[in-house]
C-alpha positions in Angstrom: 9.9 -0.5 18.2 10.5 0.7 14.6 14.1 -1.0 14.6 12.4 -4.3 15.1 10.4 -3.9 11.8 11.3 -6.0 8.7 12.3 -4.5 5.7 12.5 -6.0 2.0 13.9 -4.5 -1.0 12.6 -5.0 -4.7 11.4 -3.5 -7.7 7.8 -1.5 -8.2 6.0 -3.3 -10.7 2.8 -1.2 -10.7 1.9 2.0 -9.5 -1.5 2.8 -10.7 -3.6 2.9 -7.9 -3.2 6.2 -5.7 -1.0 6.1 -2.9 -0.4 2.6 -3.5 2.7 0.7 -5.3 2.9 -3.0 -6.3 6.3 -4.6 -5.4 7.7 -7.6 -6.3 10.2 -9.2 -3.9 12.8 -12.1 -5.0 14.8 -14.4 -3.3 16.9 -17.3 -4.2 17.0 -20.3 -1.7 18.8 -24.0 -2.6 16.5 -27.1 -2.1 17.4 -29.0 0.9 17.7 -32.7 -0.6 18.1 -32.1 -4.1 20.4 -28.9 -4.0 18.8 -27.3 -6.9 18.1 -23.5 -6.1 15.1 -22.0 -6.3 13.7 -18.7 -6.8 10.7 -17.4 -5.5 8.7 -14.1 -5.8 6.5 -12.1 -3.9 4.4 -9.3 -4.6 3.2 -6.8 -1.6 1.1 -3.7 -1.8 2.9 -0.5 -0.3 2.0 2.7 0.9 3.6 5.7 -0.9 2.4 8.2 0.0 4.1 11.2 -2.4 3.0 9.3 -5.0 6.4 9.3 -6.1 7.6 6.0 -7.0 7.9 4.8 -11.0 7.7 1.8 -12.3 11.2 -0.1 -12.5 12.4 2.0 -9.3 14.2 -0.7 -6.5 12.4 0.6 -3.3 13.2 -0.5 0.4 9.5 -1.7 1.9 8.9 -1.2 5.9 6.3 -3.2 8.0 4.1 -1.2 8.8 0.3 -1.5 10.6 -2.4 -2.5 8.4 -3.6 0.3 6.3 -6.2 -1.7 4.0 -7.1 -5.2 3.8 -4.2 -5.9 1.8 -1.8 -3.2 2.4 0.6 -3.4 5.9 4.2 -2.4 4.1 5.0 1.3 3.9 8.1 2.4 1.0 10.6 3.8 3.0 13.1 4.9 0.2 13.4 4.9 -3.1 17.4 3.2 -3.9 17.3 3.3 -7.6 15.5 5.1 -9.9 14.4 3.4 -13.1 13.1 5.7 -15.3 12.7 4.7 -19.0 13.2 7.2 -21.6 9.9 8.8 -22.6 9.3 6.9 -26.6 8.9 9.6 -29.3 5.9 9.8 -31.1 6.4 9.5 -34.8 
């Protein structure tokens, strides 16, 4: 059953709750009568639970059953990491 599950892949916009990221997912699609393309986003709530995903990371997302009322996606691996260098205090 776990090969028939859907998986997305975007960026962790938000990781502040515990055990719980914020991911935004984009896709491009062209209009069907006027041709223009389009881009649409999506955000999802994901389980992590390591607590190990950072803002800016690119993450792969899993269905998943529902965990919360608004979570049912589950990070399955982190593909990027996107650490910004810490800013130095002056």
């Amino acid at each position: 059953m776990s090969g028939k599950r859907r998986r997305l892949i975007g960026k962790v916009i938000s990781n502040k709750m515990q055990k719980t990221v914020v991911v935004i997912v984009e896709r491009t699609e062209r209009h069907r009568l006027y041709g223009k393309v389009i881009s649409h986003r999506r955000r999802y709530k994901a389980h992590d639970e390591g607590n190990t995903c950072q803002v800016g990371d690119t993450v792969q997302i899993v269905e998943s059953m529902p965990l919360s009322r608004d979570k049912r996606w589950a990070v399955e691996a982190v593909l990027t990491s996107g650490a910004q260098p810490a800013e130095v205090a002056a």
